[in-house]
C-alpha positions as CSV (number, residue, x, y, z in Angstrom):
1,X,-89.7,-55.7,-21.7
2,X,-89.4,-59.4,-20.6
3,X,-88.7,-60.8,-23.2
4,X,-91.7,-59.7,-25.2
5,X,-91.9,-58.1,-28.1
6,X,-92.8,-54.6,-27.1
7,X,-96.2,-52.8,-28.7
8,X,-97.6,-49.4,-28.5
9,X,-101.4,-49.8,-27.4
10,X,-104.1,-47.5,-25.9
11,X,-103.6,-46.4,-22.4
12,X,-99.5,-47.4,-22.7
13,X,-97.1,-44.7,-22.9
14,X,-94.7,-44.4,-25.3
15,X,-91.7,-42.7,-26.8
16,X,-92.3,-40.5,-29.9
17,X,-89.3,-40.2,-32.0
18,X,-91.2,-37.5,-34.2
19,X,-91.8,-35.2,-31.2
20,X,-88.5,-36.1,-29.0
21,X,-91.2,-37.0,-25.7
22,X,-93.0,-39.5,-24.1
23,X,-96.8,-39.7,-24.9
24,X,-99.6,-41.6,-23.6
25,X,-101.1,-43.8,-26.6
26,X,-104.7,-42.7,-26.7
27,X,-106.2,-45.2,-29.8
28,X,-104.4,-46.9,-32.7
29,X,-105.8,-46.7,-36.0
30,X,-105.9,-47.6,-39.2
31,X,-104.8,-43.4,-40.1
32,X,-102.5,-43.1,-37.3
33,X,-101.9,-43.6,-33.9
34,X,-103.6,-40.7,-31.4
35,X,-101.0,-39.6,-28.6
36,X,-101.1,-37.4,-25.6
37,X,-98.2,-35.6,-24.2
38,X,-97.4,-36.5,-20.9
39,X,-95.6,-33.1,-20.5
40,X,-98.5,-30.9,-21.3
41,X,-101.0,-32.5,-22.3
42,X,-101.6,-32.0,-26.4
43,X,-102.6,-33.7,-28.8
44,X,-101.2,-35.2,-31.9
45,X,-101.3,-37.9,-34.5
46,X,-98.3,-40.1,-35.5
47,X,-97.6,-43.4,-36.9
48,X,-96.4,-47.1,-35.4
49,X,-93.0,-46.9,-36.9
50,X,-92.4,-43.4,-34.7
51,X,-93.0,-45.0,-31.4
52,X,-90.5,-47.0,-29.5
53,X,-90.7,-47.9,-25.9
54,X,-90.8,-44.7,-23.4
55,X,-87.1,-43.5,-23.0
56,X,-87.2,-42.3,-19.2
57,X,-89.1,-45.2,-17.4
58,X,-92.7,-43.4,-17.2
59,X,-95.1,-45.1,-15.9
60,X,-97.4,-47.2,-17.6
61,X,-100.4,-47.0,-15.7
């Protein structure tokens, strides 16, 4: 990530370790972080420390 110190925020997609996919970050905060499966579409809740930048090069649009 150039350099830069990469962080999960709203509207970047991620990798969740907990689930094993990439999700779209949907809000951070101070409970958990809200995600969105890219592969279908649910929902979930997880925490900073599970996501790590997206494993397969999705987009971050």
């Amino acid at each position: 990530m150039s350099g830069a110190e990469w962080e999960p925020r709203e509207g970047r997609v991620a990798y969740d370790r907990r689930s094993g996919e990439d999700v779209r970050v949907m809000a951070v905060h101070a409970c958990g972080v809200f995600v969105r499966s890219l592969r279908d579409g649910r929902e979930g809740v997880t925490t900073l420390g599970e996501l790590a930048p997206p494993e397969r090069g999705a987009e971050e649009s």
